[in-house]
C-alpha positions as CSV (number, residue, x, y, z in Angstrom):
1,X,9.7,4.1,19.6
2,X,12.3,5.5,17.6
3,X,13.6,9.2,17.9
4,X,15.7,11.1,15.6
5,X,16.9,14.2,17.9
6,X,18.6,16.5,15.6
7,X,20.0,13.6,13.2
8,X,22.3,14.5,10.9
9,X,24.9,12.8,8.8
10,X,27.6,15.1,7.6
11,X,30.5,13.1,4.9
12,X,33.9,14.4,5.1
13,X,34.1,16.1,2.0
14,X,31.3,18.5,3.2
15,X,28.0,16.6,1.5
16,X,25.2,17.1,4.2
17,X,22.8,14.3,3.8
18,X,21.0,14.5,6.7
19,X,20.4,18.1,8.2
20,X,18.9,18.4,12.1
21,X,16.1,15.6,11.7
22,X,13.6,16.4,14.5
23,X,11.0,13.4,14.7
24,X,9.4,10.6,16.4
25,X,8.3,7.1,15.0
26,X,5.7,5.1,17.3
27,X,5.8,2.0,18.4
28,X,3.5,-0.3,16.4
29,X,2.9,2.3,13.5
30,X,3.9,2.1,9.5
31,X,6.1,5.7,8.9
32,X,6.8,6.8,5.8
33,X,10.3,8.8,4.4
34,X,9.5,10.2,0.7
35,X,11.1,12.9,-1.5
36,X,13.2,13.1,-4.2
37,X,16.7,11.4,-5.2
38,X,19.1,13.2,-2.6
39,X,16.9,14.2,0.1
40,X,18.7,12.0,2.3
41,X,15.6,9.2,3.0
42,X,17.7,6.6,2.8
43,X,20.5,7.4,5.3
44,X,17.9,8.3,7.4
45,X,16.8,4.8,7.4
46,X,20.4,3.8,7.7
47,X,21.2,5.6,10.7
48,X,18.5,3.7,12.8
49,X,20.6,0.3,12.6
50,X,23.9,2.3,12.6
51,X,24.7,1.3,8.5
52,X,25.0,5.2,8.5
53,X,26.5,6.7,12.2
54,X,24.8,10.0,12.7
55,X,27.9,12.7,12.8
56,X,25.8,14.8,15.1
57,X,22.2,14.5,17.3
58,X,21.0,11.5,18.2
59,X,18.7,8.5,17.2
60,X,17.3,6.9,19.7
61,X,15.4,3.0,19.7
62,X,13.1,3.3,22.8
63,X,15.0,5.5,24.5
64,X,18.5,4.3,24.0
65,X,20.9,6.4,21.7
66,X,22.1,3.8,18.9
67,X,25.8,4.8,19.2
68,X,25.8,3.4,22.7
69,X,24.9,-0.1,21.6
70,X,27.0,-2.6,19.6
71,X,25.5,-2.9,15.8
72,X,25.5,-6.6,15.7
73,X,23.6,-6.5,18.9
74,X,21.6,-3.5,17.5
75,X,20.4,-5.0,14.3
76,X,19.6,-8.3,15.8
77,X,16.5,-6.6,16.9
78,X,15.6,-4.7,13.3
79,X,14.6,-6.8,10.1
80,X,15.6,-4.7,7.4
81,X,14.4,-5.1,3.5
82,X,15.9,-3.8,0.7
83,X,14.5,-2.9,-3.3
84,X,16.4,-6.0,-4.7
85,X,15.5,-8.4,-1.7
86,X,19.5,-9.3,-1.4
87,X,19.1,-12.7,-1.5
88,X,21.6,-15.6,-1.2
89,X,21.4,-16.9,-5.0
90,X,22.9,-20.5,-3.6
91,X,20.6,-20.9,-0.5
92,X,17.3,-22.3,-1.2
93,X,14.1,-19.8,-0.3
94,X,14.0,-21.7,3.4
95,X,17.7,-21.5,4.2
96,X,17.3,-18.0,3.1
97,X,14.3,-17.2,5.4
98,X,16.1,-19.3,8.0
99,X,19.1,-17.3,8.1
100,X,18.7,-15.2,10.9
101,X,17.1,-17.4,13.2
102,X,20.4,-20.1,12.8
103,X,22.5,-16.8,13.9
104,X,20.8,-16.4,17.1
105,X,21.7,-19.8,17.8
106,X,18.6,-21.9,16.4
107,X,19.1,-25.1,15.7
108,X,18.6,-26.0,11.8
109,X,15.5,-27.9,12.1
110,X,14.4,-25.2,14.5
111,X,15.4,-22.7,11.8
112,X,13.7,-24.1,9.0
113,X,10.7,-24.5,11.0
114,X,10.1,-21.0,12.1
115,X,10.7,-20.3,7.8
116,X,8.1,-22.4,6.9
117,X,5.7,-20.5,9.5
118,X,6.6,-16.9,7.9
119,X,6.6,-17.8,4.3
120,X,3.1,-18.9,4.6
121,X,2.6,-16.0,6.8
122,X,3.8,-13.6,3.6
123,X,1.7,-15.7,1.0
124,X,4.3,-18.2,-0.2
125,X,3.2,-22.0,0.1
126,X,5.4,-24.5,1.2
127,X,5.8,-25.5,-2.5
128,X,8.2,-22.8,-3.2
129,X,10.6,-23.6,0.0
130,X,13.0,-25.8,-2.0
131,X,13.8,-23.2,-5.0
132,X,16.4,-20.8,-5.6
133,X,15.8,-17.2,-5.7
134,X,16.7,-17.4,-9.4
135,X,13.2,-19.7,-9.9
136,X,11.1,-17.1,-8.3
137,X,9.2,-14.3,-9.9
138,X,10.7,-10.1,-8.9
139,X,7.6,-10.5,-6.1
140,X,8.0,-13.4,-4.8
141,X,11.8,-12.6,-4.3
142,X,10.0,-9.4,-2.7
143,X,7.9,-11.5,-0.4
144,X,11.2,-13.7,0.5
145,X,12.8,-10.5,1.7
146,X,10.0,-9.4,3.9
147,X,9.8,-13.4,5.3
148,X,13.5,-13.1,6.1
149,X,13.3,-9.9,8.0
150,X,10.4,-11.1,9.8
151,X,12.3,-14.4,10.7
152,X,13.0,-13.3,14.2
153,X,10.4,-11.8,15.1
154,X,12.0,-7.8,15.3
155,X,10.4,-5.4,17.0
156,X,11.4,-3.1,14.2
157,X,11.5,-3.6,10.3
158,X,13.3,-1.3,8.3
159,X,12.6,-1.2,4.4
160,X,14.5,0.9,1.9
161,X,12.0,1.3,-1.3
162,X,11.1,-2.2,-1.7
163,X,8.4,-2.5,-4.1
164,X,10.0,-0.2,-6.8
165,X,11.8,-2.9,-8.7
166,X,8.3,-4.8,-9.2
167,X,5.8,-4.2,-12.2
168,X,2.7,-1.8,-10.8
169,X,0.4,-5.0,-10.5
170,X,2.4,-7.0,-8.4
171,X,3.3,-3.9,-6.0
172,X,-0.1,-3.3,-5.9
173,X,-0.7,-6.4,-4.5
174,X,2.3,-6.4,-2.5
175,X,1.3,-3.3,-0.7
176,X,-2.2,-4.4,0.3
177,X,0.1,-7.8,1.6
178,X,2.2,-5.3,3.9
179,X,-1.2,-3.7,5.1
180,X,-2.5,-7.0,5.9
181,X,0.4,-8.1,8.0
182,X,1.0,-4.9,9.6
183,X,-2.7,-5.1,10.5
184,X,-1.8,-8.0,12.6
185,X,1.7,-7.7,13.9
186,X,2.0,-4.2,14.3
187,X,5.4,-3.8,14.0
188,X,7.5,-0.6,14.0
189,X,8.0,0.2,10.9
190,X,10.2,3.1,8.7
191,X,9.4,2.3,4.6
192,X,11.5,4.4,2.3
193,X,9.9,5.3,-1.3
194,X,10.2,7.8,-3.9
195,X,6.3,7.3,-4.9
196,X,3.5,9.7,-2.9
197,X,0.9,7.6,-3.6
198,X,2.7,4.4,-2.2
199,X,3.5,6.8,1.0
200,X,-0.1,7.6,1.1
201,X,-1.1,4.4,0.7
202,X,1.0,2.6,3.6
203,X,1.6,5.4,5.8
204,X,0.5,6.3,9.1
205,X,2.9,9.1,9.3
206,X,4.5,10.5,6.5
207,X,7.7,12.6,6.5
208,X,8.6,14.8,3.4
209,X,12.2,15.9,3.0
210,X,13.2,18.3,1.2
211,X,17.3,18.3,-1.1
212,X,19.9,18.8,1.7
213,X,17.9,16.4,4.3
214,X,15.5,18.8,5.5
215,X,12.7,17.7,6.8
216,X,9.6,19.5,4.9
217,X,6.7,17.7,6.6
218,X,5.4,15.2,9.1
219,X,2.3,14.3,9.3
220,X,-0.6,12.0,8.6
221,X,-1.5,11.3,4.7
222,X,-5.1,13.1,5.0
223,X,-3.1,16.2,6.7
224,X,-0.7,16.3,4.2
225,X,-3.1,16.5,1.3
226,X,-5.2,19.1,3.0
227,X,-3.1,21.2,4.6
228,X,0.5,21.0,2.7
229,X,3.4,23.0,4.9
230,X,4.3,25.2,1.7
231,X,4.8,25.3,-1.6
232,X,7.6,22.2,-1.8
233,X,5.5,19.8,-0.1
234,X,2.2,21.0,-2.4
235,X,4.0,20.5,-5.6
236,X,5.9,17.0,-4.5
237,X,2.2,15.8,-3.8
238,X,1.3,17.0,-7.2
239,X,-1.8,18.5,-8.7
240,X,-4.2,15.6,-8.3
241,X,-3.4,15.8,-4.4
242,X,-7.6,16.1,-4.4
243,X,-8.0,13.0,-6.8
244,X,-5.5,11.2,-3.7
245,X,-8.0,12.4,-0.8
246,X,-10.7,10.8,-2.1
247,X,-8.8,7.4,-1.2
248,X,-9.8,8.5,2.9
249,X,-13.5,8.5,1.7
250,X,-15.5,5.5,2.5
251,X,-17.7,3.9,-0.4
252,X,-20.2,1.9,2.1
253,X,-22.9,4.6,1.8
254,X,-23.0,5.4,-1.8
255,X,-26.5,5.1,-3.0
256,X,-26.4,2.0,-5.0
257,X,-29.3,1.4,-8.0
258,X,-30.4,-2.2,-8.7
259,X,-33.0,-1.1,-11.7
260,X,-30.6,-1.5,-14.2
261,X,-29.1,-4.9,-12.7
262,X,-30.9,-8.0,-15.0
263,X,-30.3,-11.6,-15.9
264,X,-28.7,-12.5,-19.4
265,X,-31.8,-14.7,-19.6
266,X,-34.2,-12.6,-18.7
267,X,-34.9,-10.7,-22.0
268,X,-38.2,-9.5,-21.0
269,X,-37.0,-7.5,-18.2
270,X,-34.3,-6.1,-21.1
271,X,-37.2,-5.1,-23.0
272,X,-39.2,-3.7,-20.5
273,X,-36.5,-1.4,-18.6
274,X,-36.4,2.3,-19.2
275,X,-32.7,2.6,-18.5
276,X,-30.0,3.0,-21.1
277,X,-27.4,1.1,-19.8
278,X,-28.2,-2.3,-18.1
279,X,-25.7,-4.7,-16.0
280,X,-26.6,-8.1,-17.5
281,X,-25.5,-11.1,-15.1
282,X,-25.4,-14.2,-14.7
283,X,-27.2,-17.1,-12.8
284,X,-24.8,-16.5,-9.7
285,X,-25.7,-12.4,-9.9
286,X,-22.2,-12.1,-11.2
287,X,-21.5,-9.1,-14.0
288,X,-20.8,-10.1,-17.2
289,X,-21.2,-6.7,-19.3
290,X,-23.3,-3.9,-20.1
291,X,-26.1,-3.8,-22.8
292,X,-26.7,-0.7,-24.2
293,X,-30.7,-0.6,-25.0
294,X,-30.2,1.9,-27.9
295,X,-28.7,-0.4,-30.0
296,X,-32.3,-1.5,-31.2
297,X,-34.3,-5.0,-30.3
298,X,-32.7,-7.1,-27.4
299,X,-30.8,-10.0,-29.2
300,X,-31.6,-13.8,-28.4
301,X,-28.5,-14.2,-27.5
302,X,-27.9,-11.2,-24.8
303,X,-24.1,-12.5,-23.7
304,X,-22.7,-11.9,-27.1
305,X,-24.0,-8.3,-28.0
306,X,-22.5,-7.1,-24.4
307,X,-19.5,-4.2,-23.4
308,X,-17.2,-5.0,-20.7
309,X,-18.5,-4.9,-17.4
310,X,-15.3,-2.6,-16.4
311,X,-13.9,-2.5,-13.1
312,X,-16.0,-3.0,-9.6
313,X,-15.4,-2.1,-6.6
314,X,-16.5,-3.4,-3.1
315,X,-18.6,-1.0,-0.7
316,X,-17.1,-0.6,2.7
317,X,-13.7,-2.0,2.0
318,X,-12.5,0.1,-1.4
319,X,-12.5,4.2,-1.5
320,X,-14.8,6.0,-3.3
321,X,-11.7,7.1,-5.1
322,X,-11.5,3.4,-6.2
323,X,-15.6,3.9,-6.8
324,X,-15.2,7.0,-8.8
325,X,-12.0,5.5,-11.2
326,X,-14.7,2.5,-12.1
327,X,-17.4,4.8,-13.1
328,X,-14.8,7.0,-15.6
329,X,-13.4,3.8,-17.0
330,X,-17.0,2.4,-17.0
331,X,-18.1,2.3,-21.1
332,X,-21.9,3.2,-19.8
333,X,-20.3,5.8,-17.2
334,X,-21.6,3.5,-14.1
335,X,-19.4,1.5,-11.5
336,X,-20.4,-1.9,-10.6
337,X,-20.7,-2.9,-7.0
338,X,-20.1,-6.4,-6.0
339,X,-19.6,-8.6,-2.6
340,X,-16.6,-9.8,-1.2
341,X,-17.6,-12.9,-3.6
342,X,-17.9,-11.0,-6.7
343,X,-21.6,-10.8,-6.7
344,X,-23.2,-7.4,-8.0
345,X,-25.0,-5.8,-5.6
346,X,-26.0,-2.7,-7.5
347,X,-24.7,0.3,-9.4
348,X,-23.9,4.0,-9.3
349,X,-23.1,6.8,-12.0
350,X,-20.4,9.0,-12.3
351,X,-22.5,12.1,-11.7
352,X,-24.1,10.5,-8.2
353,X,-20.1,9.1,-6.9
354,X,-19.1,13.1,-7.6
355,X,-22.5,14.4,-5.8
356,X,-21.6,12.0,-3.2
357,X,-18.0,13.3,-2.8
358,X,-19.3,16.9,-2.6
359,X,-21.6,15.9,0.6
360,X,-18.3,13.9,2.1
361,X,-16.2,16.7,1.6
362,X,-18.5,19.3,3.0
363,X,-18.9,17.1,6.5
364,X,-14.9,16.3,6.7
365,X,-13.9,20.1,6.1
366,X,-16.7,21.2,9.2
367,X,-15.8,18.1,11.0
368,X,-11.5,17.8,10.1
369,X,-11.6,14.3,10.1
370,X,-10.6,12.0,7.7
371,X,-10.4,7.9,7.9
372,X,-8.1,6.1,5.8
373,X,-9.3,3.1,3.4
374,X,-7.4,0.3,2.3
């Protein structure tokens, strides 16, 4: 656990960065520090592995005050990542990773050995151990970074906005990768960002400050968007903070149609079907547009008269935030719903995802509970 008992950093010319921080961070949870440039987030982070000494209060790792313990010592035990992943441009991606473990007194072969086991563990393949950070891509730099924290094995990872130099696909997919090994090591972890919806989406806890390093908020995502403290913390969220609820909605009971689903050879099940919009497929069920029937007589060839299928979604795992987004971008207004294999299972309009949404949001706001998707 780690405790910040009235934290505050205080520089000599009279700058308050940190201002009476009153919090606690759980053992084996994912907290989140967001606000805006100056709030102090990031020397909040710092003063956890002593980069920045608190000037007054406390920070405590389980229990112990961090000023009573030598730093070396201290950070030996707290993997820390930062935006630009920091590393050694002459050290290949395995003497990188390999680092910490050879200054605890691993051998090299020992080292190496236990770099190989978290790059794979972070998505890297052995391929990539002999390059250079120079040969690798911003995210797999990123994913370097998180394999070198996690070298040792820390109780603790620290890691100061470290998706925000990466293009929005890649710390998309980055994030999810984070969730995924979180979901099985359960570290302690404190993630700095300046993005809510990254906050939102990693969080289990999420602390708002406010300029001057006030603390605004702590709380969970879901209690955040519902019940903002005051007017700071409703406008940081931003005016789509509804839009960002829907991502605690599950999509496994959204009322799926197949009548529209057909086969791209099936032209007299085209013909036949009432429905405006049909999801042709093919042989293995998978999606390969939309055929509006208004256009007149169903061509021979069905594949090549086709819209895009747009983006699907997967009941049970995605939100129904994810659900509703596919049915706006949708060209016939419907989202697609497919298997963990890409297979369509079935589809659902606009209008039904928002009727749906009404009925959620009714039974959360009696009930108060929320439950976050991936």
């Amino acid at each position: 656990m780690i405790t910040f008992d009235g934290g505050e950093k205080r520089y000599p010319d009279g700058t308050v960065a940190v201002d009476g921080l009153d919090l606690e961070v759980p053992t084996g949870t994912l907290t989140v520090f967001v606000g805006p440039s100056g709030c102090g987030k990031t020397t909040s982070l710092r003063m956890i592995n002593r980069m920045a000494e608190p000037t007054r209060g406390r920070v405590l790792v389980n229990g112990s005050d961090v000023r009573d313990q030598d730093p070396q010592i201290l950070r030996r035990g707290i993997g820390y990542v930062i935006q630009h992943a920091g590393l050694f441009p002459h050290r290949t991606v395995v003497d990188n990773v390999a680092t910490v473990p050879r200054l605890l007194g691993r051998s090299r072969k020992q080292a190496r050995a236990t770099a190989l086991e978290v790059l794979e563990r972070v998505g890297l393949g052995e391929e990539l151990a002999g390059r250079y950070p120079a040969q690798l891509s911003g995210g797999q730099q990123q994913r370097v970074g998180v394999a070198r924290a996690l070298a040792a094995d820390p109780p603790i990872l620290l890691m100061d906005e470290p998706f925000s130099a990466v293009d929005p696909v890649v710390r998309k997919e980055l994030q999810q990768e984070l969730l995924r090994l979180q979901s099985v090591l359960a570290k302690t972890i404190v993630l700095v960002t300046h993005d809510i919806d990254e906050a939102i989406t990693l969080g289990d806890r999420v602390a708002v400050l406010r300029p001057g390093g006030v603390l605004a908020q702590y709380a969970t995502p879901e209690e955040l968007l519902t019940t903002p403290a005051d007017d700071f913390v409703a406008g940081f969220l931003g005016v789509d903070r509804g839009v960002r609820l829907l991502s605690f909605f599950p999509s496994g009971d959204l009322p799926l149609r197949t009548e529209p689903v057909v086969a791209a050879g099936d032209a007299d099940a085209v013909s036949r079907s009432d429905e405006r919009w049909l999801l042709v497929t093919d042989d293995a069920r998978r999606p390969l547009g939309w055929f509006d029937s208004r256009t007149g007589a169903v061509p021979q060839d069905l594949a090549g008269e086709l819209m895009p299928p747009g983006r699907a979604f997967v009941p049970g795992r995605d939100s129904v935030r994810t659900a509703l987004d596919a049915a706006v971008l949708s060209p016939a207004g419907h989202a697609v719903a497919v298997d963990e294999s890409g297979c369509v299972l079935g589809v659902i309009s606009g209008e039904q995802v928002a009727a749906v949404i009404r009925t959620q949001h009714h039974g959360r706001s009696r009930s108060g509970t929320l439950r976050k998707m991936s």
